[in-house]
MARMIMAR-818802 format. One line per 3 residues: number of its first residue (from 1); their letters; for each residue x, y, z of C-alpha. Coordinates in steps of 0.25 Angstrom, whole numbers, plus 5000, padded with zeros to 4 digits. Layout:
BEGIN
NUM> A> X,Y,Z  ...
***
This chain:
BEGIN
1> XXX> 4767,5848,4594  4762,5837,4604  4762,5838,4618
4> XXX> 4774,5831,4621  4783,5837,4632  4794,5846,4627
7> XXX> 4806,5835,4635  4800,5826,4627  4799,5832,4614
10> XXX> 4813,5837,4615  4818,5823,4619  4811,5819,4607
13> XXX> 4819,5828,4598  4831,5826,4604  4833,5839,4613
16> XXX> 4835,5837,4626  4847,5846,4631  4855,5852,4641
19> XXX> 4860,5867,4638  4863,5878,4643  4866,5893,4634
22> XXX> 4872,5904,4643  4872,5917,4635  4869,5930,4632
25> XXX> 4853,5933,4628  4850,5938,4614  4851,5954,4613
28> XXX> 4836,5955,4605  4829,5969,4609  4820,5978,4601
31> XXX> 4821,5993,4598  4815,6001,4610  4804,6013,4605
34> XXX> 4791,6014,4604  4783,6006,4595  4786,6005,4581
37> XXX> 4780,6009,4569  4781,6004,4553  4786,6016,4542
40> XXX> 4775,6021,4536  4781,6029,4522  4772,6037,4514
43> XXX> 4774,6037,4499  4788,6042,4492  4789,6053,4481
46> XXX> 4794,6044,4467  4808,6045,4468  4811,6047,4482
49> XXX> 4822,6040,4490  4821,6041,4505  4829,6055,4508
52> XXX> 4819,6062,4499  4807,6054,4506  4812,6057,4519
55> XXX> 4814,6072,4518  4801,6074,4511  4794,6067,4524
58> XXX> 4803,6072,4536  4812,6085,4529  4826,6077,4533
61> XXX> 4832,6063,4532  4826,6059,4544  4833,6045,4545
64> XXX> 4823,6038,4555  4813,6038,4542  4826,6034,4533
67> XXX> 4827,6021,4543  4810,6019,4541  4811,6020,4526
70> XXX> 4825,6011,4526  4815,6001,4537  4803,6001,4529
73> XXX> 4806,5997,4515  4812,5982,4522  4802,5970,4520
76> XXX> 4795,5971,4531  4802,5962,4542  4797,5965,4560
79> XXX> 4812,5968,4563  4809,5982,4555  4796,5984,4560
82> XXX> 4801,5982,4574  4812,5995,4570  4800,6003,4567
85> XXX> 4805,6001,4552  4795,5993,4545  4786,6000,4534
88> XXX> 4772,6002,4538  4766,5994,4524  4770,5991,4511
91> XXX> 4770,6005,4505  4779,6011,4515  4789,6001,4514
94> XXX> 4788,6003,4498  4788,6017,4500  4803,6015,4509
97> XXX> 4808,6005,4498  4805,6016,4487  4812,6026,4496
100> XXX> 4822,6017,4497  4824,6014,4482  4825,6028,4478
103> XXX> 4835,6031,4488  4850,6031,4484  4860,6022,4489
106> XXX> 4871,6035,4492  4860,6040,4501  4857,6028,4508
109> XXX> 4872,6028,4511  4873,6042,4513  4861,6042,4525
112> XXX> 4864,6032,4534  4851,6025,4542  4861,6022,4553
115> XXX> 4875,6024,4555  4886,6017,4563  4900,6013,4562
118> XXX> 4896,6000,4556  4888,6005,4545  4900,6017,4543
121> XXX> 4909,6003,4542  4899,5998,4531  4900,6010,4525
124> XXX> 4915,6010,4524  4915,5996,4519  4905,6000,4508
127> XXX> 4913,6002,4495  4909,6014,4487  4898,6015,4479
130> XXX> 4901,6012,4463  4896,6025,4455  4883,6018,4451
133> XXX> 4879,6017,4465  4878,6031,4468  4867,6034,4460
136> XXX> 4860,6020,4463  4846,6020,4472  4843,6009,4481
139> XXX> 4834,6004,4471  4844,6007,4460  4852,5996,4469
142> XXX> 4844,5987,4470  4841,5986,4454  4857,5986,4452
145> XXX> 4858,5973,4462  4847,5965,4457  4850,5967,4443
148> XXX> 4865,5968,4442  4873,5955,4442  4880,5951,4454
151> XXX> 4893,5957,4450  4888,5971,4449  4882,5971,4462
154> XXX> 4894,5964,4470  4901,5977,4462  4893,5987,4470
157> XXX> 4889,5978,4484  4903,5985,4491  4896,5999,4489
160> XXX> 4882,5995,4495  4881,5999,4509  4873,5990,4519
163> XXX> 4861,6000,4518  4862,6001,4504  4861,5986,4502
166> XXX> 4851,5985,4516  4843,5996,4507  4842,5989,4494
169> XXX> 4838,5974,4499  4826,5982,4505  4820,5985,4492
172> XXX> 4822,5971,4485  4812,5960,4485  4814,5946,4489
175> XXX> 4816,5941,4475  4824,5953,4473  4834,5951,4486
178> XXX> 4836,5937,4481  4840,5941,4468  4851,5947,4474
181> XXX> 4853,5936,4483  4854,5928,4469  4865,5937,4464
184> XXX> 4875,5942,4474  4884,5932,4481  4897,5934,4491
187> XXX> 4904,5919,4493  4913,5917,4503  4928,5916,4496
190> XXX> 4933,5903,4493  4919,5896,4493  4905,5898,4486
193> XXX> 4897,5901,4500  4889,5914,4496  4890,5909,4482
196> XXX> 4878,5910,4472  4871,5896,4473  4877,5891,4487
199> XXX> 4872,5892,4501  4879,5888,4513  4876,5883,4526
202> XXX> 4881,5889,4541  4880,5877,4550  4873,5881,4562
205> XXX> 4877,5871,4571  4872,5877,4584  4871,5871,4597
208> XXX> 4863,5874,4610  4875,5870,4618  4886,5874,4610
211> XXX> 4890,5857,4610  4898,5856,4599  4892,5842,4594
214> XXX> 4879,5848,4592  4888,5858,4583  4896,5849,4577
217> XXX> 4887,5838,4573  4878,5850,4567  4888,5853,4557
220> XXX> 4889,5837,4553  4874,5836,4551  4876,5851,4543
223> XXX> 4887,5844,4531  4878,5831,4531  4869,5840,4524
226> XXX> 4879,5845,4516  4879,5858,4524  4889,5869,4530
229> XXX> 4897,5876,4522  4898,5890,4527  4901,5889,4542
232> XXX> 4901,5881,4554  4893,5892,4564  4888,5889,4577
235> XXX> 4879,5898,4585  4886,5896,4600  4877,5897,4613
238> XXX> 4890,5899,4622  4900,5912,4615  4910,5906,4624
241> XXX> 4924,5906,4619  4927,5891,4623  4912,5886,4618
244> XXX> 4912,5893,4605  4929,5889,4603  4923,5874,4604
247> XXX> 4912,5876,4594  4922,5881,4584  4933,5870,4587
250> XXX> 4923,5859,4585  4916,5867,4571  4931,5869,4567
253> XXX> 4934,5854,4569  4923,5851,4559  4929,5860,4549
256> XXX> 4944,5857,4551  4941,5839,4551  4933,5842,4539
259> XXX> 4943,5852,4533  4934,5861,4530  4940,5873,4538
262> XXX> 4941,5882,4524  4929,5877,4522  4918,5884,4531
265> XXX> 4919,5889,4545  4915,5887,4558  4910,5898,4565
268> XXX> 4904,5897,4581  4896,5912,4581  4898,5917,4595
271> XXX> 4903,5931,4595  4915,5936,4587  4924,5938,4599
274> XXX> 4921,5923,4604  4926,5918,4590  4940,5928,4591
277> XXX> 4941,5923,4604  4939,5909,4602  4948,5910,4586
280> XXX> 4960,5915,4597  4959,5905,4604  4958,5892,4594
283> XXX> 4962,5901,4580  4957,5895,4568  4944,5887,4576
286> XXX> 4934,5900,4574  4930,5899,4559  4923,5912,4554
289> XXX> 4920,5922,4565  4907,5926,4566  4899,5938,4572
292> XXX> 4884,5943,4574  4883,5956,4567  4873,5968,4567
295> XXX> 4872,5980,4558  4875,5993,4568  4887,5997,4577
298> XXX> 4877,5995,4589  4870,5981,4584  4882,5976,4584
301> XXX> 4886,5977,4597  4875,5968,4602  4883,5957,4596
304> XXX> 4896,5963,4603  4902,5968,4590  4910,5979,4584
307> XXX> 4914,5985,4571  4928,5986,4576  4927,5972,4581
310> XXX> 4922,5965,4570  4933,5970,4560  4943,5965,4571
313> XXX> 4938,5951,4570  4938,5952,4555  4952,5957,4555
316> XXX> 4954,5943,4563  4947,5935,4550  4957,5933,4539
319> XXX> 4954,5918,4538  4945,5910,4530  4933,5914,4538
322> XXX> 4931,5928,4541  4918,5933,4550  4903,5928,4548
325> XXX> 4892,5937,4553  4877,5935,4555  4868,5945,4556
328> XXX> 4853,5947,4554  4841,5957,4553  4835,5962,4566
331> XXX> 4848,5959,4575  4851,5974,4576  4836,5979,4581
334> XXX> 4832,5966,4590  4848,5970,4596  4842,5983,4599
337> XXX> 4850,5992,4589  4840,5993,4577  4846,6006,4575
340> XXX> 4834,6011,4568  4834,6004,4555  4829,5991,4547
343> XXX> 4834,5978,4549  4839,5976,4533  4849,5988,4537
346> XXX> 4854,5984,4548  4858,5970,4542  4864,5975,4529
349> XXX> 4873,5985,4539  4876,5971,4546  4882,5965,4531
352> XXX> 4888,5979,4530  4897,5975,4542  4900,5962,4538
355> XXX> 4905,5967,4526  4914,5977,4531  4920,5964,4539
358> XXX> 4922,5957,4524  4928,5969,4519  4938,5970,4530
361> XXX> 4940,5956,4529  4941,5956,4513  4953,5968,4516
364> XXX> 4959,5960,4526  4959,5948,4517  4964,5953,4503
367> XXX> 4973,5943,4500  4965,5930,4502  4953,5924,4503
370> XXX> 4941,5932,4509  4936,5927,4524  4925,5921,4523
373> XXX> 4912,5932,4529  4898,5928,4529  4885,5934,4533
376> XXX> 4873,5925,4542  4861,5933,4542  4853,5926,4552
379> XXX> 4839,5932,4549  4826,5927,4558  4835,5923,4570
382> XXX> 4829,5932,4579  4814,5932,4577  4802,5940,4573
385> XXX> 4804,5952,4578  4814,5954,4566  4807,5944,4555
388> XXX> 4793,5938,4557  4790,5931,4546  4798,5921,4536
391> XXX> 4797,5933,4525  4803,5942,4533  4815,5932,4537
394> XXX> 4816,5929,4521  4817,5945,4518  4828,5946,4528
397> XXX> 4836,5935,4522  4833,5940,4510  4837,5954,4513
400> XXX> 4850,5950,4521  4854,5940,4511  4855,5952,4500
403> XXX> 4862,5963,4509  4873,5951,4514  4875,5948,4499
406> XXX> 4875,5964,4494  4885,5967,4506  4895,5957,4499
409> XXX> 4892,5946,4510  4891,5931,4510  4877,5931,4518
412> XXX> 4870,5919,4523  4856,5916,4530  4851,5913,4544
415> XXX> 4837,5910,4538  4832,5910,4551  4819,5912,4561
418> XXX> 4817,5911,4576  4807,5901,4582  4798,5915,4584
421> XXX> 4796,5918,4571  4786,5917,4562  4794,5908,4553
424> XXX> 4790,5893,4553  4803,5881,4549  4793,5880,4535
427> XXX> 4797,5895,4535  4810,5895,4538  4811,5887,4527
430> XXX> 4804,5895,4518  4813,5906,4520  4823,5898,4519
433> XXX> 4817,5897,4503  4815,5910,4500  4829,5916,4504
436> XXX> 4838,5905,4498  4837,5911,4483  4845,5922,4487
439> XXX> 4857,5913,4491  4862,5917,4503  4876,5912,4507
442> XXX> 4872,5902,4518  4860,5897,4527  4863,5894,4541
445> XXX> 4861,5877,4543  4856,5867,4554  4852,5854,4556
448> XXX> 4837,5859,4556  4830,5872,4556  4831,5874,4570
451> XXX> 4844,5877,4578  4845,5871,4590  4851,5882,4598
454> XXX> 4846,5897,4592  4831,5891,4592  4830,5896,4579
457> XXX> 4828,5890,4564  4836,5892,4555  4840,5884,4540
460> XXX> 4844,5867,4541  4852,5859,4535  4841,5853,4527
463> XXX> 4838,5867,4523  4850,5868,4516  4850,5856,4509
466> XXX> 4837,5861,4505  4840,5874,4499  4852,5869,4493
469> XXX> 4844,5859,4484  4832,5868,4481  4840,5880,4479
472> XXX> 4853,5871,4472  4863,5880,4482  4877,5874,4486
475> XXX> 4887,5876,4497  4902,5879,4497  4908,5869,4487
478> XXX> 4917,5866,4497  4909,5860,4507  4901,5853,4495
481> XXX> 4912,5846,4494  4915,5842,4508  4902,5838,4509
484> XXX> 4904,5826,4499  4916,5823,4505  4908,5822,4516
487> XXX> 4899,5811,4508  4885,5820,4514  4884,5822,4499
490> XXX> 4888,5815,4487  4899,5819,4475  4884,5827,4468
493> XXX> 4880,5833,4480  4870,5824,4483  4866,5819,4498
496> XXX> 4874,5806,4503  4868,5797,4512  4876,5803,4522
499> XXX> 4868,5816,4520  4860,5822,4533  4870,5812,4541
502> XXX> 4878,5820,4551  4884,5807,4556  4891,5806,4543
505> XXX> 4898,5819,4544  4902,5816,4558  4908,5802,4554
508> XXX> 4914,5810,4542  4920,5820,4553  4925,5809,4563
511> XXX> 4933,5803,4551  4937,5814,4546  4945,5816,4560
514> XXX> 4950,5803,4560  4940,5794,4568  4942,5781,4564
517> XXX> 4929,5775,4570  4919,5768,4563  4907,5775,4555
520> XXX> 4897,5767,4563  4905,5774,4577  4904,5786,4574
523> XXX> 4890,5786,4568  4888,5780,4582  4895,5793,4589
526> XXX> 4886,5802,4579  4874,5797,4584  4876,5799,4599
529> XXX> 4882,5812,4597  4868,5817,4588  4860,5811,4599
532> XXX> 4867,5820,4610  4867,5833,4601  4852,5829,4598
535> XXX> 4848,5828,4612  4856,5843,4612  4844,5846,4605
538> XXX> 4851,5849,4592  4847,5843,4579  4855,5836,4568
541> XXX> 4849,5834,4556  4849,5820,4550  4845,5815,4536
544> XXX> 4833,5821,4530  4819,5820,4525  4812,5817,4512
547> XXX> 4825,5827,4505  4836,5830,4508  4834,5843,4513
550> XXX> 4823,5840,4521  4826,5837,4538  4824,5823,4544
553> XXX> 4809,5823,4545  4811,5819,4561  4821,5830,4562
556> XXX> 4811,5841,4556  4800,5836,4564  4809,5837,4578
559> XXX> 4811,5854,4572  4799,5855,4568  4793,5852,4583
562> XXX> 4804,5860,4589  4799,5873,4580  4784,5869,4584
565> XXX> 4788,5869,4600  4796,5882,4598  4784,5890,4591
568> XXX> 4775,5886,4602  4785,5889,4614  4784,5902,4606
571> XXX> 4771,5906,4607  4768,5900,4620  4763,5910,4630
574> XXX> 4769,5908,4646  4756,5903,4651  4751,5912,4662
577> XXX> 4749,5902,4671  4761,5897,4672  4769,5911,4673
580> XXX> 4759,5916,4685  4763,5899,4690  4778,5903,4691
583> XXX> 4782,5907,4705  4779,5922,4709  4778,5926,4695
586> XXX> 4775,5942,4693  4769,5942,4677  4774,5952,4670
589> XXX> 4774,5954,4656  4781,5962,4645  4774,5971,4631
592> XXX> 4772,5958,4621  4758,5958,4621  4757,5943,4618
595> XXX> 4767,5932,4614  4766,5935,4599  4771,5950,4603
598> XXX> 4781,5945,4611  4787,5934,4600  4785,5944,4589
601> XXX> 4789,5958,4596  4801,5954,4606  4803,5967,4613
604> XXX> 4789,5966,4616  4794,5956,4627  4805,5965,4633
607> XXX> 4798,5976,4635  4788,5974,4652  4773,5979,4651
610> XXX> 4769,5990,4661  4762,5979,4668  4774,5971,4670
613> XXX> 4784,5985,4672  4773,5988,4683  4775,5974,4691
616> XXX> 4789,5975,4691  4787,5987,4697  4780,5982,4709
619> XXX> 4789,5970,4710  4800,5979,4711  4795,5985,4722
622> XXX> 4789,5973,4730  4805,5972,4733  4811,5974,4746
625> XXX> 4824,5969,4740  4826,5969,4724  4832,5954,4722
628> XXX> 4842,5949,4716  4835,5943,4704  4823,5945,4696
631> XXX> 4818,5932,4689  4810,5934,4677  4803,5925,4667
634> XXX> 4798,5928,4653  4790,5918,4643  4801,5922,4632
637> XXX> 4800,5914,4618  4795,5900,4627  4787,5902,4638
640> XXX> 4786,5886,4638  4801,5886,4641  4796,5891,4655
643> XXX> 4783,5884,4655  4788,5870,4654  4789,5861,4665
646> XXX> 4804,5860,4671  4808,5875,4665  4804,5887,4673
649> XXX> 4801,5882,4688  4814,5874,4690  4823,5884,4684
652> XXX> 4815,5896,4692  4818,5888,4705  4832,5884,4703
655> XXX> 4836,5900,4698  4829,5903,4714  4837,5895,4722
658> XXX> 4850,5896,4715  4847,5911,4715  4844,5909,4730
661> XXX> 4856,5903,4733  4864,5912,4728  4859,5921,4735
664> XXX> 4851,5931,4725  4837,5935,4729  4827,5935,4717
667> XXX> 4813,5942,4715  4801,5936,4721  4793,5937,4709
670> XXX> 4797,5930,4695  4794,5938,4684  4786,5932,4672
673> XXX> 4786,5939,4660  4775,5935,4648  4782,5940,4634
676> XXX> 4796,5942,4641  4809,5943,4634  4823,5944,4638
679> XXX> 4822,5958,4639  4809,5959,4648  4818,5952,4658
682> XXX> 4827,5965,4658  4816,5973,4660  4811,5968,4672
685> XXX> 4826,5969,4678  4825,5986,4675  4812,5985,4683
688> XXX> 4815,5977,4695  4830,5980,4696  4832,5995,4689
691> XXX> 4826,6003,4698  4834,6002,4711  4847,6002,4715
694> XXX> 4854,5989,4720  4867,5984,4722  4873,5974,4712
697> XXX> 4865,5967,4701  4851,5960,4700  4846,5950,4690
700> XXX> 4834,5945,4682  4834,5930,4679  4824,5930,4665
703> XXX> 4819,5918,4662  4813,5916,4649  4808,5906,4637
706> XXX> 4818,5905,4627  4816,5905,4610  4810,5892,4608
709> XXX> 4816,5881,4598  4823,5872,4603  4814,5863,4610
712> XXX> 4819,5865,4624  4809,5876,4629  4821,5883,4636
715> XXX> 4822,5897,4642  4832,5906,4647  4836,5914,4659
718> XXX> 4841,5927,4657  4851,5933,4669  4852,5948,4670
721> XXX> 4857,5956,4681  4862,5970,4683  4863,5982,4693
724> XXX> 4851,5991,4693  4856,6003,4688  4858,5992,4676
727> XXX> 4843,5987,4677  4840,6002,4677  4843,6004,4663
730> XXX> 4833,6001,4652  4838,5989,4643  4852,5990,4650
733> XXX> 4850,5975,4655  4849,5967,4645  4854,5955,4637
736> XXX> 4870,5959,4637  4869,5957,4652  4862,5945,4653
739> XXX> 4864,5930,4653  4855,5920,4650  4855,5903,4652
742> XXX> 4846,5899,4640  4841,5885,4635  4834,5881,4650
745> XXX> 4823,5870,4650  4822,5856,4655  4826,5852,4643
748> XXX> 4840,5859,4642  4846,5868,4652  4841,5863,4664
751> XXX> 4833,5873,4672  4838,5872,4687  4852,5869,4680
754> XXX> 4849,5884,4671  4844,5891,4684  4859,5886,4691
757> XXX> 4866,5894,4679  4857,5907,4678  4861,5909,4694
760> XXX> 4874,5905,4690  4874,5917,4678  4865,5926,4686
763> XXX> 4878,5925,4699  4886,5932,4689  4878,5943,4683
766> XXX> 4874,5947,4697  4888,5949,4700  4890,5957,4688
769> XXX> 4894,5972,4689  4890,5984,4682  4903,5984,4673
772> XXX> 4901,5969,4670  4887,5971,4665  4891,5983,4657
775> XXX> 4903,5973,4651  4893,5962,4647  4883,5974,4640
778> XX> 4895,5977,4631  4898,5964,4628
***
C-alpha cells in the first residue's frame, strides 16, 4: 500500500465511524496435555476391520486407538492434528481408511467413540436399519450410495447414524463427495430451496452498530442483484432484547411491504432465548428462530444450550419457519470440549441433532406443511488452527455438504476464511469453484467479500451472480418472480438497467408503502442515506464491472486495500521500542515462539513463559498493598492498533484517572505481553491475585489489538474481576465472567470516551459477589 495515513485512507474509503460493541469475548481455547503427536498405523492383515486390528495390537478394544484410527483416515485438516488425531503420512491414513472400510456398519453403531445424551437422542431418532444394511461394511456403503440412484439411498439415509455417515464421507474422494452432492437433495416444502440445480442466498446484512439503515439498505442492494431468497439473517453485535426486536421489525417491514412474508424469512441470530423472548413480546416479528449448535452434551453448553431446551423451542415452531442452525468443524475442540475425537464426527453428530429437531417437528406437524429447517455450516470462521489452507476449507465443505444432505437436511455454506489464514480473496474465490458442483442448498451473501462487522470474508453478491451464470443455478421460483416485478430483471431473466441499483429498490419500497413523492426525491434521500451508512464503514455495492458478476472496479479496489492493510497488521510485530517506551512497562511474554506461532498455534499465546511466570512472581512480592487493578497489554492480532498515534497513550491515561477517581488503586507496573491472547491476560490475574487472601474482588483491565479487517486498527479492552479463592483456580477466570468494549481507535470508539466506559463496566464487576460470578459462569 503507499504511505498514506490510515485517517486518511479510511476517509478515502468512506470509513470514518463512531461505534461502540459491548459484549461477551469469544470462548476459543485449546485442549490442555502435553504435546501432540500424529498416528503412526503399521500395516493391516487383508480383510481386517478395525476391532480385529486393534485386538491384534493391544489384546482388547482399547477405544483411545479406535478414536486414532477413526482421526487418521480424515484428509488431513490442523484441527486434527491439534486433537492428536491426524495420521502420521500417507500410509497410515491409508492404513485407517482400509480399517475402516472393512469394518461393519452394526459394529460402528454397536461401539460407541463417545457417548452422551445427545448422540443416545440421535440414536433413537435413527430409523432401523433395512436388512441389507446389516451385512453392509463401511465400504459396502459407500459403493451403494455413489451408485444407487437417489431414491434408493433417500430409502435408507433415516437408518444411517451420524457416525456412520461421518464414517463413510471419510473414505470418499473429492470427485466422489460431489457426486453425491450431485444426487441427494432435501428442498425445503413449498419451494425449490435445496432443490437439484438452485442455490440460494442468506443475506447477510450485518452491521457494526446494529443501525438498522446499514441493515436495511444491505437487503436493497441484495435484490438489485437478483439476490435473497432464503432468509433475511443478521449477525447482531448487541443480544439485547429491545436491539434485536428492532432489527426484526425493520427486516419483517421489508418482507411484509413487499408481501413476501410466505416467502422467505427474517431471522436476527442472537441466542434462541432472546428471539422466544423477543417472538412474546411482538408475535409473528421473529421469522425463523435460529441457534449455534455443537455436537456433545458438553459443547453445547458453551452456547448455553440444552437437549431438553432445544425440543421445547421447537415444540413453539409450527409455523412456516421452523428453526435454522449453523454449525461448523473445529467449534467443539477450540470451546475446549474436543471430547477426544475428529472434527468430521463431531460435526455429523451436530446434523444428528438437528434432525432429531425435524423429526420432532415433522410429528408435530403431520397434517400440514413441514416448517421450514435448514443447516448453515460456517466452515473457515475461525482460523487456521482448524483449516490452513484453501484445500483443507474446500474438503470441509465438501465433507459437511455430504453428511447435511445424507442426514436428510437442507444444508447450505459459509464458505468462509478469517483474515489469518492462508487463503487469499483469489482463494476464497477458488474455493468457492471447487465446492459449487456439489450444489449445496445456499451461500451466504454480501455486498463485497468482506463483512463489515465479523472482519471476515465470506461470498458477495457478484459471487452469486457469478456461479449462477457459469454453473446455470437458480433460485426459489418465487422470488424470480418477485424480482421481475421488481423490474432488476427482465420477463427472460436478463439484467435491467436497474440492475446493481439499490436506489431502485428503495424507490420500489417507498411506493410500494405509499409515498407519493417524486423518483428524483427519493433518489435524492437514497443518496444521503448511502453516504451516512458508507461513512459507517459499510459497503453497498453499486453496478459492476466488465460483467455482470464482476464488483465495481473502484469498489474492489477499496476491498482489496482493506485485505492488504489487514495482512499486514497481521503480521506486524509490537516494535520493541515502543513497548519498553510505554510507561513502567514490565515485558513479559507468553510460549509462541514468534508471531507465525502465535497466528498459527493460538494456545501458544495463552499459555506465560517461565520467564514471564518468574516476574510476576517478583512483582507480586514488590507489593506492600495488592491493588485494586492490574493492567495489562498484549500485541493480540494488531499490534499497530496500539502502536498508532492517538490509540494506546490517551486511552491509558484516561482509564488512570478515572480509575483514581473512583477511588481503585492500580499496579504500578503495566504489563506488556509480546504473543498475548485473551487468555494470557487471565493467567497473569492467577499469579498476581491467587495466591493471597483479600476481601472482595480485584480486576485486570487487558488491553489488546483486535482481528484486523476493517480498516479502523481497533483494539479491545478486556475487564475481569474476581475474589481470590476464584484467581486461585486454574482456567476458573475466564471469558464467561468477563466484559470487553471492543472497536476502539481514533477512528471509532473514541479512546478517552472507551476508557470512561471500561470504568464504568469495571464499577460493576468489582461489586459482583461470588454467587453472581458463579450465575454469569452458567450463563
Amino acid at each position: 500500500m503507499e504511505a498514506i495515513s490510515r485517517k486518511h485512507f479510511l476517509i478515502q474509503m468512506g470509513l470514518m465511524s463512531t461505534a461502540t460493541l459491548l459484549f461477551s469475548g469469544c470462548n476459543f481455547i485449546g485442549d490442555d496435555g502435553e504435546p501432540l503427536k500424529r498416528v503412526q498405523l503399521q500395516p493391516a492383515k487383508k480383510g481386517e476391520d478395525i476391532f480385529a486390528y486393534l485386538q491384534r495390537n493391544q489384546g482388547k478394544i482399547d477405544t483411545d486407538l479406535y478414536r486414532k484410527i477413526i482421526g487418521a483416515a480424515n484428509a488431513f485438516k490442523e484441527g486434527d492434528l491439534t486433537l492428536g488425531l491426524a495420521a502420521a503420512d500417507d500410509a497410515s491414513r491409508a492404513t485407517a481408511r482400509e480399517l475402516l472400510g472393512n469394518t461393519k456398519i452394526a459394529s460402528i453403531d454397536k461401539h460407541l467413540i463417545f457417548q452422551d445424551a445427545l448422540y443416545d437422542l440421535v440414536r433413537e431418532t435413527t430409523a432401523t436399519a433395512p436388512p441389507e444394511l446389516e451385512s453392509f461394511s463401511i465400504l459396502d456403503l459407500k459403493t451403494f450410495i455413489l451408485e444407487q440412484a437417489e431414491a434408493e439411498v433417500k430409502r435408507i439415509m433415516p437408518a444411517l447414524s451420524s457416525d456412520v455417515i461421518g464414517c463413510v464421507v471419510k473414505l470418499m474422494s473429492n470427485d466422489e463427495l460431489i457426486l453425491v452432492g450431485q444426487k441427494v437433495f432435501n428442498p425445503l416444502a413449498g419451494s425449490q430451496i435445496g432443490s437439484k440445480g438452485y442455490l440460494s442466498a442468506r443475506v447477510q446484512p450485518n452491521s457494526p452498530t446494529d443501525n438498522t439503515d446499514d441493515i436495511i439498505w444491505q437487503v436493497f442492494d441484495a435484490w438489485s442483484y437478483a439476490v435473497g431468497d432464503l432468509v433475511l439473517g443478521t449477525n447482531p453485535v448487541s443480544s439485547d432484547p429491545v436491539s434485536v426486536a428492532k432489527i426484526e421489525a425493520a427486516l419483517y417491514d421489508i418482507l411484509t411491504t413487499f408481501e413476501l412474508e410466505d416467502t422467505l424469512s427474517n431471522c436476527v441470530l442472537s441466542h434462541i432465548d432472546v428471539q422466544a423472548e423477543v417472538e412474546a413480546k411482538h408475535p409473528g416479528t421473529t421469522g425463523i428462530w435460529f441457534q449455534s449448535l455443537a455436537g456433545t452434551v458438553a459443547a453445547n453448553k458453551t452456547f448455553d444450550v440444552s437437549l431438553d431446551k432445544m425440543q421445547e423451542y421447537t415444540r413453539q415452531r409450527n409455523g412456516r419457519y421452523g428453526l435454522y442452525a449453523e454449525t461448523g468443524q473445529g467449534a467443539d475442540f477450540t470451546n475446549g470440549h474436543g471430547s477426544g475425537f475428529d472434527m468430521v464426527l463431531h460435526e455429523s453428530r451436530k446434523y444428528g441433532f438437528v434432525r432429531a429437531l425435524q423429526e420432532q417437528l415433522k410429528a408435530q406437524n403431520q397434517e400440514g406443511a413441514q416448517p421450514w429447517v435448514h443447516v448453515n455450516d460456517v466452515a473457515g470462521f475461525i482460523g487456521p488452527e482448524v483449516f490452513k489452507t484453501k484445500e483443507q476449507l474446500v474438503r470441509c465443505c465438501l465433507e459437511d455438504t455430504v453428511m447435511g444432505k445424507l442426514h436428510g437436511l437442507t444444508i447450505g455454506l459459509d464458505i468462509c476464511s478469517t483474515l489469518h489464514m492462508d487463503v487469499s480473496l483469489e482463494d476464497l474465490s477458488w474455493c468457492i469453484e471447487q465446492v459449487m458442483p456439489a450444489n449445496p442448498a445456499y451461500l451466504m451473501a454480501l455486498p463485497t467479500k468482506n463483512d463489515p462487522m465479523l472482519s471476515y470474508l465470506t461470498t458477495s453478491f457478484a459471487d452469486h451472480v457469478r456461479i449462477r451464470e457459469k454453473f446455470g443455478y437458480k433460485i426459489n421460483d418465487a422470488m424470480w418472480e418477485f424480482f421481475k416485478k421488481l423490474e432488476v430483471i427482465d420477463a427472460e431473466g436478463k439484467p435491467t438497467a436497474h440492475f446493481g441499483d439499490p436506489k431502485w429498490v428503495y424507490y420500489k419500497f417507498k411506493q410500494a408503502q405509499g409515498d407519493t413523492r417524486s423518483k428524483s426525491e427519493i433518489y435524492q434521500e437514497a443518496e444521503n442515506t448511502l453516504k451516512e451508512i458508507r461513512d459507517r464503514g459499510v459497503a453497498i455495492a453499486e453496478g459492476f464491472g466488465e460483467h455482470v458478476w464482476d464488483l465495481d472496479p473502484a469498489l474492489e479496489a477499496e476491498v482489496k486495500k482493506l485485505y492488504e492493510d489487514a495482512k499486514e497488521s497481521l503480521w506486524t510485530p509490537m516494535d520493541a521500542s515502543f513497548a519498553a517506551s510505554i510507561a513502567q512497562a514490565l515485558l513479559i511474554k507468553t510460549r509462541s515462539e514468534d508471531r507465525k506461532d502465535y497466528v498459527y498455534h493460538p494456545e501458544s499465546g495463552e499459555e506465560l513463559s517461565f520467564d514471564a511466570t518468574r516476574k510476576l512472581k517478583e512483582l507480586r512480592q514488590s507489593w506492600n498493598q495488592i491493588p485494586d487493578v492490574q493492567i495489562i497489554i498484549s500485541d493480540g492480532l494488531n499490534a499497530r492498533a496500539l502502536m498508532d498515534d492517538g490509540h494506546l497513550l490517551p486511552f491509558l491515561n484516561t482509564l488512570k484517572d478515572q480509575l483514581h477517581n473512583e477511588g481503585y488503586t492500580t499496579s504500578a507496573k503495566n504489563l506488556v505481553i509480546t504473543h498475548g491472547r485473551v487468555r494470557a491476560g487471565y493467567a497473569c490475574g492467577e499469579h498476581l491475585f491467587g495466591a493471597d487472601n483479600f476481601a472482595g474482588n480485584k480486576a485486570i483491565v487487558h488491553i489488546i489489538g483486535e482481528r484486523p479487517g476493517s480498516g479502523h486498527h481497533n483494539f479491545s479492552a478486556y475487564l475481569t474481576a474476581a475474589p481470590a479463592a476464584s484467581w486461585s483456580k486454574k482456567r476458573w477466570v475466564d471469558h464467561d465472567i468477563s466484559r470487553v468494549v471492543s472497536g476502539i481507535s481514533d477512528t471509532a470508539l473514541q479512546p478517552e470516551e472507551a476508557a470512561k466506559q471500561t470504568v464504568a463496566i469495571l464499577k460493576t464487576l468489582l461489586a459482583k459477589d461470588v454467587k453472581e460470578l458463579e450465575a454469569m459462569k452458567s450463563a
